[in-house]
C-alpha positions as CSV (number, residue, x, y, z in Angstrom):
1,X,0.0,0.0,0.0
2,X,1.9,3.3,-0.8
3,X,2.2,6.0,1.6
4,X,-0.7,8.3,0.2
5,X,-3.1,5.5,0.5
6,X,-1.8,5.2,4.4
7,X,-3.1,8.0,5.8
8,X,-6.4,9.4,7.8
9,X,-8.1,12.5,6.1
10,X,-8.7,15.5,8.5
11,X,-12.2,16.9,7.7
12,X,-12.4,21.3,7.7
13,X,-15.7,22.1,7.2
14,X,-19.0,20.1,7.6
15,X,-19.4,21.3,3.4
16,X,-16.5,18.8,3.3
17,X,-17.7,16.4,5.3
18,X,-20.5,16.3,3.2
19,X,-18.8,16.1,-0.4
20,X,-16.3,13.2,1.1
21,X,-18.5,11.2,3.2
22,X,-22.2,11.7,2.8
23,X,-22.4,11.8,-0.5
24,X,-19.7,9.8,-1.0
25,X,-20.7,6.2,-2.5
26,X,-17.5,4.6,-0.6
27,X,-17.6,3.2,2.9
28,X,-16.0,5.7,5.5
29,X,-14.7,5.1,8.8
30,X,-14.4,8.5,10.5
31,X,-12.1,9.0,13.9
32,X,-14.0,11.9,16.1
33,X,-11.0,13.7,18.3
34,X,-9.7,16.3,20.3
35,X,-5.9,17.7,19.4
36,X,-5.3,17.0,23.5
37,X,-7.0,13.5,23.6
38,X,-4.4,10.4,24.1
39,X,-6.9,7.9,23.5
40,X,-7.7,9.3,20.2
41,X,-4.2,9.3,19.2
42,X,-3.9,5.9,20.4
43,X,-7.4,4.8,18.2
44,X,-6.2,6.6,15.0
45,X,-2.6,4.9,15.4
46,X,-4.4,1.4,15.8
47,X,-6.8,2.6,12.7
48,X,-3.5,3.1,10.7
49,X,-1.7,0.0,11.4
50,X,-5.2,-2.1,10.8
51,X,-5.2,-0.1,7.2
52,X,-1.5,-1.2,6.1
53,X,-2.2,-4.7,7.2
54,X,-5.5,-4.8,5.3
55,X,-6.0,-5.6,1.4
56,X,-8.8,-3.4,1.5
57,X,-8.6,0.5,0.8
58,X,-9.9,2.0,4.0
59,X,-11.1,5.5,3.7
60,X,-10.4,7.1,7.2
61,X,-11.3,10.5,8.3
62,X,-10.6,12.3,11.4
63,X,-13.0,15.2,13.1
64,X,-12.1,17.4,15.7
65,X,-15.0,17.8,17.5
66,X,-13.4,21.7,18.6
67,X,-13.6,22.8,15.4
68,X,-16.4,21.2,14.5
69,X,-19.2,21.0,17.3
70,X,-21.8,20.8,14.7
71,X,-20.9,17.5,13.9
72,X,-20.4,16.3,16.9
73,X,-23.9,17.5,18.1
74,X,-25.3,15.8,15.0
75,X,-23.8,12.5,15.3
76,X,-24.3,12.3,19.3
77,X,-20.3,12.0,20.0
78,X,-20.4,12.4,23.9
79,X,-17.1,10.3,24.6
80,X,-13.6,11.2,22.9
81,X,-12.6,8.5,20.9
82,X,-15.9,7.7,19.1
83,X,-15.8,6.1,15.5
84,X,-18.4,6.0,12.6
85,X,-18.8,3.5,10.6
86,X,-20.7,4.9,7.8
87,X,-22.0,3.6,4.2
88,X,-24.1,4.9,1.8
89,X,-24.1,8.3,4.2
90,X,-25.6,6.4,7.0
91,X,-23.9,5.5,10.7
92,X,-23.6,1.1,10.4
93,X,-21.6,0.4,13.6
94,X,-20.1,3.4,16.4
95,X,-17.6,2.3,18.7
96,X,-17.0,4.6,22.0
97,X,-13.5,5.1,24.0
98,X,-9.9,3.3,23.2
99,X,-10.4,-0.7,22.6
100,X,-8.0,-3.1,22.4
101,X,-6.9,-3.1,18.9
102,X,-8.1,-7.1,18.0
103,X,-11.6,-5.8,19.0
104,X,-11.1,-3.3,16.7
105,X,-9.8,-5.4,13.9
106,X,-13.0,-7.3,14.6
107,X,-15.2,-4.4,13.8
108,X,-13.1,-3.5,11.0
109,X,-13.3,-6.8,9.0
110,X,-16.9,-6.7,9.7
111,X,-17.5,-3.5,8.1
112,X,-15.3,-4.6,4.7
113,X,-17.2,-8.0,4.7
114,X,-20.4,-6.0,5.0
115,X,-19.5,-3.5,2.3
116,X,-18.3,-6.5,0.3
117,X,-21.5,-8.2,0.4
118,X,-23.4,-5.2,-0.6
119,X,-25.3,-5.1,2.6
């Protein structure tokens, strides 16, 4: 997997949220953050490694939930980390706080076997 595919996406606007994930017919697993959170370094870190050992182009995005409250408000993020699953612009699976990173894989693979599927 090359370097540009290895990355997570910080999101700027909720226009831009919009374009890349809502409207976006790919599958999008988005990271909600603070710039002071640990955990949330810790998640997107785990997120990262899971991506280069997967076969499967992930498309992961990050949200500050300081720059963006709106968001946050709209998506019910109460706890810092908090990740989306989303297809299709909808919310399939949200995971709350740091997990260990084989129950995270789990969730992962699930949402790649679910996208593969078509469901």
């Amino acid at each position: 997997m090359s370097a540009s595919q290895n990355a997570i996406t910080a999101i700027k606007s909720e226009k831009e949220f919009s374009r890349k994930v809502l409207s976006n017919k790919a599958s999008s697993i988005i990271i909600f953050k603070t710039a002071w959170s640990g955990d949330a370094f810790l998640m997107s870190s785990i997120f990262l490694k899971i991506q280069e050992e997967s076969v499967e182009k992930l498309q992961l995005f990050s949200i500050d939930i300081e720059e963006l409250p709106t968001l946050k408000n709209q998506f019910h993020i109460d706890q810092i980390p908090t990740v989306l699953f989303i297809r299709h612009g909808k919310v399939v699976n949200k995971l709350k706080k740091i997990l260990p990173s084989t129950i995270i894989k789990l969730h992962v693979n699930s949402f790649i076997k679910a996208v593969a599927k078509g469901a």
